[in-house]
Backbone as ProteinMPNN parsed JSONL, in Angstrom:
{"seq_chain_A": "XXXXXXXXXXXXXXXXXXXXXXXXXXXXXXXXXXXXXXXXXXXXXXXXXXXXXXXXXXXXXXXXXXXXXXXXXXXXXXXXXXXXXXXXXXXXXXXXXXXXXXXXXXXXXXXXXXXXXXXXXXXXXXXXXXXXXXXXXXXXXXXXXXXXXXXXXXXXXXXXXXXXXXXXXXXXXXXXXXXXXXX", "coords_chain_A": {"N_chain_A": [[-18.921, 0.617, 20.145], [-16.637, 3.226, 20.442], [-16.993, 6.826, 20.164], [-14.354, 8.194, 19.501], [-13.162, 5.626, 18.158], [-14.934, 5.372, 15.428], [-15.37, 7.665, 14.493], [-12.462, 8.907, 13.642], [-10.496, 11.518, 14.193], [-8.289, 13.857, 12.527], [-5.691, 12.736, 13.386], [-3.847, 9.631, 13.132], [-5.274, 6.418, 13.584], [-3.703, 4.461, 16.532], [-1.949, 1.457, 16.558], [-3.302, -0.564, 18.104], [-6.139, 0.471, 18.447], [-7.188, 0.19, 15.914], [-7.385, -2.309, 15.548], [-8.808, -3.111, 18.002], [-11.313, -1.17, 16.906], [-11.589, -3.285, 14.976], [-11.831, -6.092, 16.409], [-14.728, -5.306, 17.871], [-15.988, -4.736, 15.726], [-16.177, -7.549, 14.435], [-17.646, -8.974, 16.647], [-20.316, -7.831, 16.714], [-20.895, -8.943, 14.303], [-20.59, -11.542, 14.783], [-22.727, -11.111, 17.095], [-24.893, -10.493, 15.634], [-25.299, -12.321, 13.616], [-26.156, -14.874, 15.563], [-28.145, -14.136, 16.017], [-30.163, -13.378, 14.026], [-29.228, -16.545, 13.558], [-31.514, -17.662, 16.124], [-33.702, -16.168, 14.472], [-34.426, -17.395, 12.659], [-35.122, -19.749, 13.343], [-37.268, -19.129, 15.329], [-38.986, -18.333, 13.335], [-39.717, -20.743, 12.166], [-41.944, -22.203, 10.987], [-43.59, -20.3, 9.553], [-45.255, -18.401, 6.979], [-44.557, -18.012, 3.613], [-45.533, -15.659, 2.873], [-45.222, -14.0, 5.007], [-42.438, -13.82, 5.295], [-41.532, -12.487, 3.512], [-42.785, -9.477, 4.597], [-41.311, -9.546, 6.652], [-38.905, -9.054, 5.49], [-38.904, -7.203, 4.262], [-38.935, -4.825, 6.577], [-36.466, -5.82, 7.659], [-34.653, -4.346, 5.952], [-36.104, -2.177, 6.201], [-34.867, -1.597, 9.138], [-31.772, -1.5, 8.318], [-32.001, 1.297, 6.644], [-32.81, 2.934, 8.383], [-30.759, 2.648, 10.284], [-29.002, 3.883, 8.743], [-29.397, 6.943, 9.487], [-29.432, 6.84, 12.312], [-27.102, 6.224, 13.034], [-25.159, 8.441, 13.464], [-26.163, 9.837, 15.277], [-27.24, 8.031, 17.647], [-25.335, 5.801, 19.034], [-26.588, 3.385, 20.842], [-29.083, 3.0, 19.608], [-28.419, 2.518, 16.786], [-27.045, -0.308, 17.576], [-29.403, -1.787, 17.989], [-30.712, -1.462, 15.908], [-29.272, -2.966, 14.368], [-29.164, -5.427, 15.381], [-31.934, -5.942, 15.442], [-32.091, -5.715, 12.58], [-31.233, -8.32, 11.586], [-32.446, -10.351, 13.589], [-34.71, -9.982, 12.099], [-33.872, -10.66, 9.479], [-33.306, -13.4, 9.603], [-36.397, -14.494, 10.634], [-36.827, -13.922, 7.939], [-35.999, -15.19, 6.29], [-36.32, -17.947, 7.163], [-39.064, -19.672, 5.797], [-37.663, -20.226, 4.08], [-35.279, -21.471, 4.653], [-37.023, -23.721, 6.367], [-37.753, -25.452, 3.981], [-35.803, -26.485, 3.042], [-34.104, -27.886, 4.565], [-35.944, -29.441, 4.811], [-35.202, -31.038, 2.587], [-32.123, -31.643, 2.815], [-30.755, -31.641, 5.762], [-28.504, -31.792, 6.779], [-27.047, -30.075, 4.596], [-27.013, -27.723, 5.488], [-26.625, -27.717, 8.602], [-23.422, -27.682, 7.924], [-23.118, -25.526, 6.276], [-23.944, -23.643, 7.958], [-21.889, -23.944, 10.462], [-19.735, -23.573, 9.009], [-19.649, -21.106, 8.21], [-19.482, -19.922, 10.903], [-17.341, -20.851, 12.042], [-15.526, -19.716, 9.797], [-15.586, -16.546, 10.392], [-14.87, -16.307, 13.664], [-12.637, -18.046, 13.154], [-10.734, -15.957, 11.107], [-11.127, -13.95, 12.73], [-10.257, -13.532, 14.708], [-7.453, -14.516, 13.831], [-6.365, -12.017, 12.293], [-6.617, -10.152, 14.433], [-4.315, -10.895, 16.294], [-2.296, -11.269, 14.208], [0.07, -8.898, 13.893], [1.298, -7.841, 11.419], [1.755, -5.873, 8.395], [-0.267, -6.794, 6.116], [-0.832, -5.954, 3.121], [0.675, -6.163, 0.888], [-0.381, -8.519, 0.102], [-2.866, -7.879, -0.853], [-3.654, -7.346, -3.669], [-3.016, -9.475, -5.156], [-5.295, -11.164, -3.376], [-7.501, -9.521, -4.347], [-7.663, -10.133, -7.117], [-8.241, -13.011, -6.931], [-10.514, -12.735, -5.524], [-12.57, -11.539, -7.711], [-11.538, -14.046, -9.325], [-13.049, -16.072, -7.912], [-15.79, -14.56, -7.752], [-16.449, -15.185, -10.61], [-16.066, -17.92, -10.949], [-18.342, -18.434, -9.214], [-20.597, -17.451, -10.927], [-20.011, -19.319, -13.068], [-20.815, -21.681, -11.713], [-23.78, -21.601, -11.869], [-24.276, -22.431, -13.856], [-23.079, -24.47, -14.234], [-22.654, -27.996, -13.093], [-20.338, -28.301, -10.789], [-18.767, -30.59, -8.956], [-18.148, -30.101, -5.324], [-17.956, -27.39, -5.286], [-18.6, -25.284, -3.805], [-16.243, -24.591, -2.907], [-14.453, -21.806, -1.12], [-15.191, -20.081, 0.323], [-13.369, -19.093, 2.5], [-11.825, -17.212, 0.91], [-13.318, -14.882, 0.288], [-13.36, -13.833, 3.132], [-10.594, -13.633, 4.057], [-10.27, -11.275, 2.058], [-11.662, -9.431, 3.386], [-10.057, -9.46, 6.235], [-7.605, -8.815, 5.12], [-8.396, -6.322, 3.926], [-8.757, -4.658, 6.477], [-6.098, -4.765, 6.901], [-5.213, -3.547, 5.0], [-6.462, -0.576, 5.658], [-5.496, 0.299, 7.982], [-2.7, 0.477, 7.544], [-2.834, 2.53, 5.937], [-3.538, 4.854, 7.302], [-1.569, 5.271, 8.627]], "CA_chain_A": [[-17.878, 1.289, 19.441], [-16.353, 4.398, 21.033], [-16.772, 7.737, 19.226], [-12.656, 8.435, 19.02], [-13.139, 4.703, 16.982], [-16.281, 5.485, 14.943], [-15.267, 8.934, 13.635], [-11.591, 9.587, 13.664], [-10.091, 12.782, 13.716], [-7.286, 13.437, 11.602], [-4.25, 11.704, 13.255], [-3.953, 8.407, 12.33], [-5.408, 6.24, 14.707], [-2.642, 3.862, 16.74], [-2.415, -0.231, 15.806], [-4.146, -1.196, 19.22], [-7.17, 1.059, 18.418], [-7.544, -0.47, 14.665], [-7.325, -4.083, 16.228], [-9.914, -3.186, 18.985], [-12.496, -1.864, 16.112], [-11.92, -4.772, 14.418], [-12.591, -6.741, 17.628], [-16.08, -4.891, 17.648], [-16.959, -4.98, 14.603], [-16.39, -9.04, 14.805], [-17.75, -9.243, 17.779], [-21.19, -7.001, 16.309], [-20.911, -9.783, 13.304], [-21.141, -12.196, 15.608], [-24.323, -11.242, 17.397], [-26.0, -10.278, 14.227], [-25.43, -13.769, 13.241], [-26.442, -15.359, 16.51], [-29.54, -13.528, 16.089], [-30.227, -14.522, 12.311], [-30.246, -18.091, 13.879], [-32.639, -17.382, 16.896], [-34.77, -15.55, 14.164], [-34.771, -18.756, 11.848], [-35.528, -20.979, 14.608], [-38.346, -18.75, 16.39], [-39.9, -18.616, 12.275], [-39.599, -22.13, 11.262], [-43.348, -22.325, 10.976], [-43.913, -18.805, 9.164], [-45.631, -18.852, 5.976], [-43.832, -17.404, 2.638], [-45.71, -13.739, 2.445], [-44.79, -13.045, 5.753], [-40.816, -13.499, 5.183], [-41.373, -11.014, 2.479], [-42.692, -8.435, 5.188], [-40.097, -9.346, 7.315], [-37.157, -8.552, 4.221], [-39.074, -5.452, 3.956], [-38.961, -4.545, 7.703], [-35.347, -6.156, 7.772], [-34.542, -3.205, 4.944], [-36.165, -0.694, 6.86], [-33.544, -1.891, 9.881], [-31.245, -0.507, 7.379], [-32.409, 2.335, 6.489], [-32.604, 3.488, 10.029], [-29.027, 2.4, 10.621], [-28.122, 4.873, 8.135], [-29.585, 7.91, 10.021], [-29.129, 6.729, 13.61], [-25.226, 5.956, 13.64], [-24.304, 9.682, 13.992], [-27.127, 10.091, 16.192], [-27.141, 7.288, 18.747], [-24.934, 4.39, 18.986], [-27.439, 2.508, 21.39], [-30.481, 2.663, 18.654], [-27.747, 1.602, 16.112], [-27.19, -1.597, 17.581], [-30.467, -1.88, 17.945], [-31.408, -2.226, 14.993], [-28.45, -4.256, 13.833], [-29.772, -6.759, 16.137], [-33.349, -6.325, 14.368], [-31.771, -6.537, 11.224], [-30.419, -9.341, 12.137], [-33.392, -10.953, 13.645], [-36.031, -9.847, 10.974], [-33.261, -11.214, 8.087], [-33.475, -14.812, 10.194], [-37.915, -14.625, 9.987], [-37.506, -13.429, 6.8], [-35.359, -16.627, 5.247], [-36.802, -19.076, 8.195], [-39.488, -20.374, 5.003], [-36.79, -21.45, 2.743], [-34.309, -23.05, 5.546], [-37.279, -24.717, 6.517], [-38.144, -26.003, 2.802], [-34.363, -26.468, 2.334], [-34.148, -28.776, 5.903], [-36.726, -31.178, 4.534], [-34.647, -31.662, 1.648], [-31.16, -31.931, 3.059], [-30.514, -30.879, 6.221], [-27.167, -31.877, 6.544], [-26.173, -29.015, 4.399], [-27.747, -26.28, 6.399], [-25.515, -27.582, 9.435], [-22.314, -27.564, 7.121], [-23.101, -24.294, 5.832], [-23.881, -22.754, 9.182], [-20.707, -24.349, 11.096], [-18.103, -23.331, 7.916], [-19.687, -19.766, 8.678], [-18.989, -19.574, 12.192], [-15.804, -20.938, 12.067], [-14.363, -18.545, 9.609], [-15.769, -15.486, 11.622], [-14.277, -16.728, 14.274], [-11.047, -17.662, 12.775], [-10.502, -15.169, 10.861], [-11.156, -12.641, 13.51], [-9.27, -14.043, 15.786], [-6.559, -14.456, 13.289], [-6.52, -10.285, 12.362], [-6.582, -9.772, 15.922], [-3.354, -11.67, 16.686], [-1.54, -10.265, 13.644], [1.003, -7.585, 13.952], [2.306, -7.292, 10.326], [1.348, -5.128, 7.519], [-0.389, -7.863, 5.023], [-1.44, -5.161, 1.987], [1.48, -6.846, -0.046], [-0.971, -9.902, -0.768], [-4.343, -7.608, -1.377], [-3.67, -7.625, -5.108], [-3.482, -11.125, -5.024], [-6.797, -11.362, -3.073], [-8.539, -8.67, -4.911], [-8.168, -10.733, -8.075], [-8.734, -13.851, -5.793], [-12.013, -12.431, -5.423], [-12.862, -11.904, -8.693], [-11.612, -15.386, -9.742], [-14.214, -16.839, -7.305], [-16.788, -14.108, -8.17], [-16.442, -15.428, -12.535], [-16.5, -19.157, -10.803], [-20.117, -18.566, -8.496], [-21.395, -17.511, -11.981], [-20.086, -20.286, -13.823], [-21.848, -22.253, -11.113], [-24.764, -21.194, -11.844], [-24.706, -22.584, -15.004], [-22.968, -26.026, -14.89], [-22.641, -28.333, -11.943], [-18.997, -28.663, -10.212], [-18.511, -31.196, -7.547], [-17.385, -29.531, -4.367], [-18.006, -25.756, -5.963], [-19.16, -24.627, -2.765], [-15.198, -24.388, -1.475], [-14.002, -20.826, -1.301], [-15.62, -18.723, 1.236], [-12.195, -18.069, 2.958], [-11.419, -15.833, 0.054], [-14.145, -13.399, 1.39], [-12.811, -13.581, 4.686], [-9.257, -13.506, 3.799], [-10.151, -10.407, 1.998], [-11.874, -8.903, 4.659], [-8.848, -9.35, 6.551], [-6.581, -7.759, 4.043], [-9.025, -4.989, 4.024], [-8.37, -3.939, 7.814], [-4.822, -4.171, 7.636], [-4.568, -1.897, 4.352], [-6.85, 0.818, 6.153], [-4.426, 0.226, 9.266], [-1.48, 0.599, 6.929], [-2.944, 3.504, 4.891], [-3.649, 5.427, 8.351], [-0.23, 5.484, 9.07]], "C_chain_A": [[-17.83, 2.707, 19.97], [-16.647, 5.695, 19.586], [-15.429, 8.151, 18.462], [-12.835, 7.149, 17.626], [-14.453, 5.029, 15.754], [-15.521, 6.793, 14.371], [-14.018, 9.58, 14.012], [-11.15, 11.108, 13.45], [-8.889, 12.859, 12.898], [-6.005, 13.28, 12.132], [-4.749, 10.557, 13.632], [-4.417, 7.543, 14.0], [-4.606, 4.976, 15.388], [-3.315, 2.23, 16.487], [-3.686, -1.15, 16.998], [-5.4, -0.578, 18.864], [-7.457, 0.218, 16.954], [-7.767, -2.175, 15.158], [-8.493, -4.087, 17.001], [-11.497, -2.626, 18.255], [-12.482, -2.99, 15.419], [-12.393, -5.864, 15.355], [-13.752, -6.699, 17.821], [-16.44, -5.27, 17.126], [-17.21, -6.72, 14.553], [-17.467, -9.323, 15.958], [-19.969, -8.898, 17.427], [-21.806, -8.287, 15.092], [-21.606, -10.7, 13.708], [-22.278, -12.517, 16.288], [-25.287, -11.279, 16.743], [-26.61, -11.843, 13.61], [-26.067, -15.132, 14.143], [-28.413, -14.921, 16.641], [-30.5, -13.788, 15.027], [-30.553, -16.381, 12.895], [-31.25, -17.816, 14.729], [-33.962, -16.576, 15.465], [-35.362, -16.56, 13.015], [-35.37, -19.931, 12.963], [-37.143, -20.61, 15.294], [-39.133, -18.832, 14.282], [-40.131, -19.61, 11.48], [-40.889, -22.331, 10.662], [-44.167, -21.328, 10.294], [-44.477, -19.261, 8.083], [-44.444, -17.793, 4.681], [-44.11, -15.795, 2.664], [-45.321, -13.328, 3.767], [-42.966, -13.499, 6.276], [-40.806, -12.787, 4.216], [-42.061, -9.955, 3.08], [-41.772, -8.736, 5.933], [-38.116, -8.956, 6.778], [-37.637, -7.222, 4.415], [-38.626, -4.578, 5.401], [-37.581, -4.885, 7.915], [-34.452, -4.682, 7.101], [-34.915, -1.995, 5.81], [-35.137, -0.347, 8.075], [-32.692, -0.941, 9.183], [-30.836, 0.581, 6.786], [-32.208, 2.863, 7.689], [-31.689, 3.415, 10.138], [-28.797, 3.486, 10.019], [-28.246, 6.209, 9.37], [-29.369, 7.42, 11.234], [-27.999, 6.373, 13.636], [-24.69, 6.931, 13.552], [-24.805, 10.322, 15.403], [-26.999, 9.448, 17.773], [-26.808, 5.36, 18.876], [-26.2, 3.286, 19.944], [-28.605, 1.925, 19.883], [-29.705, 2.259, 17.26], [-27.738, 0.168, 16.14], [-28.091, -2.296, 17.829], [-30.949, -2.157, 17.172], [-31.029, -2.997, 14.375], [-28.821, -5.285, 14.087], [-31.404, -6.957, 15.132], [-33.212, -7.055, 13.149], [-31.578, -7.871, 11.561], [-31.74, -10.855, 12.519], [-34.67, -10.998, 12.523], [-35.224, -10.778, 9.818], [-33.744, -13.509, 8.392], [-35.208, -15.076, 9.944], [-38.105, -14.793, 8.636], [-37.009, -14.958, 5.797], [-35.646, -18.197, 5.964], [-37.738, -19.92, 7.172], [-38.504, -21.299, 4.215], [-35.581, -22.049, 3.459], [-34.984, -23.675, 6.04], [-37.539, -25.949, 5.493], [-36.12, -27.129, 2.38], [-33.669, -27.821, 3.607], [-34.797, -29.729, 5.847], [-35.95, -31.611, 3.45], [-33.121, -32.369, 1.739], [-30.691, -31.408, 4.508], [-28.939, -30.752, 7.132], [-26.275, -30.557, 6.371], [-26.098, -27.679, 5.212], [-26.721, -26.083, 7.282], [-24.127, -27.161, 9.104], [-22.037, -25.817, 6.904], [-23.113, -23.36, 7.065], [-22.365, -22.679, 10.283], [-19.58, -23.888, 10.341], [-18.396, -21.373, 8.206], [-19.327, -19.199, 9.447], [-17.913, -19.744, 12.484], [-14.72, -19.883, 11.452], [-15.035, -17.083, 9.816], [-14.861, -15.51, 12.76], [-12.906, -16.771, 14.229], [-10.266, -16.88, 12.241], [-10.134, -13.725, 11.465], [-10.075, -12.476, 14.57], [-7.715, -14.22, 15.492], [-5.738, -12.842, 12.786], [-6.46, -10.038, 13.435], [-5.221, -9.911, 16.464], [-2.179, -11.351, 15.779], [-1.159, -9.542, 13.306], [1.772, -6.948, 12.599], [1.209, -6.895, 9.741], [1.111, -6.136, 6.09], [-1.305, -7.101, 3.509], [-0.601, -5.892, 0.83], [0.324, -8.064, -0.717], [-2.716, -9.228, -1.244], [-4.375, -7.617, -2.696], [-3.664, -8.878, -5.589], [-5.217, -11.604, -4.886], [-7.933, -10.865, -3.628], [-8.699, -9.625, -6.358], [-8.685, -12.277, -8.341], [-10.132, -13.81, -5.707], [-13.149, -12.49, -6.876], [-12.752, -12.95, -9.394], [-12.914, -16.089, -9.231], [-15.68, -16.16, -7.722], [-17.526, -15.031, -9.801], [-16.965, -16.933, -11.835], [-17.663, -19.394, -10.011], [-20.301, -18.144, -9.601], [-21.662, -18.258, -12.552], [-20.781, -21.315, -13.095], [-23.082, -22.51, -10.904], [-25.418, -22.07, -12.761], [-24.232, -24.754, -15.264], [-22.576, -26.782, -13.165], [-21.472, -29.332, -11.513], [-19.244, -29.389, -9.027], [-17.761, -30.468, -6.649], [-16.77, -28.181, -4.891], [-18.233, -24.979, -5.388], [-17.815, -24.069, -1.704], [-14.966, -22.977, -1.926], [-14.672, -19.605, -0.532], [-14.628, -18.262, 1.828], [-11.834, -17.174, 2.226], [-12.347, -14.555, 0.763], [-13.438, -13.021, 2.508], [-11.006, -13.135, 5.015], [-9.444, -12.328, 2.853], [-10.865, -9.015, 2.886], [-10.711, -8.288, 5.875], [-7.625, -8.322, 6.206], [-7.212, -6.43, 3.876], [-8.342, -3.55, 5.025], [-7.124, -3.862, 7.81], [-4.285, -2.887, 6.187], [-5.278, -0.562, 4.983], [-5.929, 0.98, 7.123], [-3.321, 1.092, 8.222], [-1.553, 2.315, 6.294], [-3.086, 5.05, 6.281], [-2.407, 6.043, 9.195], [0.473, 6.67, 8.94]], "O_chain_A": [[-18.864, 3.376, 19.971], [-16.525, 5.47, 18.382], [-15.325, 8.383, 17.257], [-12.712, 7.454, 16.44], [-14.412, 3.936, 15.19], [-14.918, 6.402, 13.371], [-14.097, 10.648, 14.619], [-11.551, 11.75, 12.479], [-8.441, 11.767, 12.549], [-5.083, 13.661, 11.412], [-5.779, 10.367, 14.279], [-4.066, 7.874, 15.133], [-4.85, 4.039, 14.629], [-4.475, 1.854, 16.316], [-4.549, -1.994, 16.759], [-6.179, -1.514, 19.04], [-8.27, -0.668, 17.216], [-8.632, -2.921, 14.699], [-9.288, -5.002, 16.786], [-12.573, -3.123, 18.587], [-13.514, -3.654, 15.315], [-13.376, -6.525, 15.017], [-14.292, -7.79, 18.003], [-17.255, -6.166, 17.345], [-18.361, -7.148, 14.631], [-18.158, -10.305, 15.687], [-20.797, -9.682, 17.889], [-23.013, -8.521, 15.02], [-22.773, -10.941, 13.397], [-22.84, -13.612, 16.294], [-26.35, -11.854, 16.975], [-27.719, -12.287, 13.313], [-26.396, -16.187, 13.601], [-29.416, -15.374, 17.193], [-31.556, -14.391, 15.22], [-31.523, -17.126, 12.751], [-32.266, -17.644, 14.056], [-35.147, -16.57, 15.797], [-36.511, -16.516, 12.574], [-36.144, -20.878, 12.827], [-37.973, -21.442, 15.659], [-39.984, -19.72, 14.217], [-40.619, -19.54, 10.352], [-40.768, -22.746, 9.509], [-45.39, -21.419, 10.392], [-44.389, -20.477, 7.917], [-43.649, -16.955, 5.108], [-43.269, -14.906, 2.532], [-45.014, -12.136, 3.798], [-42.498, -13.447, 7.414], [-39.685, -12.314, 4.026], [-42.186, -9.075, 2.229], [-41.025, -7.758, 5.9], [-36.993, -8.764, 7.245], [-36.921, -6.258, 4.686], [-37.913, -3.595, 5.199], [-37.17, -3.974, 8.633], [-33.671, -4.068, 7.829], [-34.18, -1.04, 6.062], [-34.613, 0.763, 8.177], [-32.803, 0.271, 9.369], [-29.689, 0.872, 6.448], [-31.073, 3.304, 7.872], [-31.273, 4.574, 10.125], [-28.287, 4.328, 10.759], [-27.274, 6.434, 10.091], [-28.286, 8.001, 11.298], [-27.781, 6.055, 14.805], [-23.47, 6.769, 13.517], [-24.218, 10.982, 16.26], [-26.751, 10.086, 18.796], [-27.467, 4.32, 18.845], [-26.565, 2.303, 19.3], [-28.772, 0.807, 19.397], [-30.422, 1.601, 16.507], [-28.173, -0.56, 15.248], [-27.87, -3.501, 17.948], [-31.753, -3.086, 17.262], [-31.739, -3.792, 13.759], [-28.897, -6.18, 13.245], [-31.767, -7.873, 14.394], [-33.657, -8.111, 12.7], [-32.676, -8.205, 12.008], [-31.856, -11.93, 11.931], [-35.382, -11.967, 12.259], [-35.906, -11.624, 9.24], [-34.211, -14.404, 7.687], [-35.446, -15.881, 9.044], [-39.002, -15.43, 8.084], [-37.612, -15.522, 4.884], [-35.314, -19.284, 5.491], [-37.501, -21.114, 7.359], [-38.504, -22.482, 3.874], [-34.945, -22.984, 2.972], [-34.383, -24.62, 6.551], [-37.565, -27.124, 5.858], [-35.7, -28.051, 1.681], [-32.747, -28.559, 3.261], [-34.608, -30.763, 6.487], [-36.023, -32.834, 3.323], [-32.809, -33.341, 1.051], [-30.018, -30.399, 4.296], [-28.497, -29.867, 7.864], [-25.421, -30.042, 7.091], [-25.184, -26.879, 5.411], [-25.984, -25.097, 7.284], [-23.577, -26.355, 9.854], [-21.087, -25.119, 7.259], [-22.343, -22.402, 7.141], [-21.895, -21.644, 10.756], [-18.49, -23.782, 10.903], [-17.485, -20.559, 8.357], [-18.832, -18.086, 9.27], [-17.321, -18.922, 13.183], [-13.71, -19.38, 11.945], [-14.685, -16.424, 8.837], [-14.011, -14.62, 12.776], [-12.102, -16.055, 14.826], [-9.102, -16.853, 12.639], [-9.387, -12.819, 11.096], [-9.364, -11.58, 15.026], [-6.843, -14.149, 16.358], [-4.534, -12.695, 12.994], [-5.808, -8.999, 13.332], [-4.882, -8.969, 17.179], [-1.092, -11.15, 16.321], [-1.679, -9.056, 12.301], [2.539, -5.985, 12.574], [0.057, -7.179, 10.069], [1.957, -6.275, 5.207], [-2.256, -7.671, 2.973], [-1.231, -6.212, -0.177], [0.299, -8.365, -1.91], [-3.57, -9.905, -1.815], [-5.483, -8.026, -3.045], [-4.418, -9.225, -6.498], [-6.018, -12.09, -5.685], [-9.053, -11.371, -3.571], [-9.855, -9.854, -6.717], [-9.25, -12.736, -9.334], [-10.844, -14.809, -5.817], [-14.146, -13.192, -7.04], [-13.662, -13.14, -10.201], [-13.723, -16.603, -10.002], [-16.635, -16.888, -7.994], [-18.694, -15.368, -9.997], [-18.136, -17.244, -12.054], [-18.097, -20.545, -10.037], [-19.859, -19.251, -9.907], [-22.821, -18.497, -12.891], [-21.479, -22.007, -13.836], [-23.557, -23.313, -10.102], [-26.587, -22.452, -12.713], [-24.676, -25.703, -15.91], [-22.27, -26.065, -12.212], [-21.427, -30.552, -11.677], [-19.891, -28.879, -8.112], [-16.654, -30.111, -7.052], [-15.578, -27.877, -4.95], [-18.235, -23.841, -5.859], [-17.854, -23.536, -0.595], [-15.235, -22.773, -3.11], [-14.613, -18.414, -0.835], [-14.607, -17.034, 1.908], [-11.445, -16.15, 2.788], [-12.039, -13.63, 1.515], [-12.985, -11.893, 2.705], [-10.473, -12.523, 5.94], [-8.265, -12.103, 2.582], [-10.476, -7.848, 2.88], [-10.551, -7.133, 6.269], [-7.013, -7.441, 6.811], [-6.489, -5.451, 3.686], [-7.862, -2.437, 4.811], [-6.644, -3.02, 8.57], [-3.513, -1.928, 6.205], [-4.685, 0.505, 4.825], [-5.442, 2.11, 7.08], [-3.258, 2.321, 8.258], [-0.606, 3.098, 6.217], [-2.671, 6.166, 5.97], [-2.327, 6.923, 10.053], [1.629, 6.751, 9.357]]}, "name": "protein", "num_of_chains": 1, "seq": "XXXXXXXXXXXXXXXXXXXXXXXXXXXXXXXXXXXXXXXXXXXXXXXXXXXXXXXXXXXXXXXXXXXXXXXXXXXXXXXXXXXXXXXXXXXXXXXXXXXXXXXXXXXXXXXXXXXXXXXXXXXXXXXXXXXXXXXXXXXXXXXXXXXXXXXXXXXXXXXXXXXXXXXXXXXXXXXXXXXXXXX"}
């Protein structure tokens, strides 16, 4: 991510430049997530207390991010990638516990992830209109699904697991009201 993108100055910055961080940042998503698997895969075998130093050490990732992204984009993505890899060690116990029990879902869940990354990004990328008109929609979109993962919690819906495009579809709607609001 360029500095001009990373810390605007105050005129607005043009639609190709908002499209191309969003490209990044996808793109940043992407590896993070690519790295998360490699870090589940290389800890399949880990024991439980040490994916709870690797949350902690994942966290400190984190932390660091804060202070190194004015500092030095290199050691930024640096640790994104850590994060990234330490978060994968750190949850590698319970997708392996979770893989003897079904592991079906794991694939499901991992493949519906990548896809809407992917599509989504790719979809924001490709469109040219101003879609803030439907964020009030989505924003309470969100909260509908937020009230229904609670109620999930509590009673058990067949096929309760659909609705992650809302995230992503407000994600979406995000970037084009900062676009819009930039204007």
């Amino acid at each position: 991510m360029s500095e001009s993108l990373a810390y605007p100055g105050t005129a607005a910055p043009a639609r190709d430049q908002v499209h191309t961080l969003f490209a990044q940042t996808m793109g940043y998503v992407a590896a993070t997530a690519a790295l998360f698997a490699l870090g589940a895969y290389l800890g399949r075998n880990l024991p439980g207390g040490a994916g709870v130093i690797a949350f902690i050490a994942a966290f400190a990732c984190l932390i660091g991010m804060q202070f190194a992204a004015r500092k030095s984009r290199q050691l930024t993505v640096g640790l994104l990638g850590a994060f990234g890899l330490l978060t994968g060690l750190a949850l590698a116990p319970v997708l392996t516990a979770y893989a003897g029990m079904d592991p079906q879902a794991l694939w499901q869940a991992g493949g519906a992830t990548a896809l809407f990354i992917a599509g989504f990004g790719a979809a924001d990328y490709a469109t040219r209109r101003d879609l803030t008109a439907i964020a009030r929609a989505g924003l309470w979109a969100l909260l509908a699904l937020i009230g229904f993962g609670v109620a999930l919690i509590f009673v058990n819906i067949p096929g309760g697991g659909v609705g992650l495009a809302f995230g992503h579809l407000l994600e979406h709607l995000e970037f084009a009201r900062r676009e819009s609001a930039q204007r």
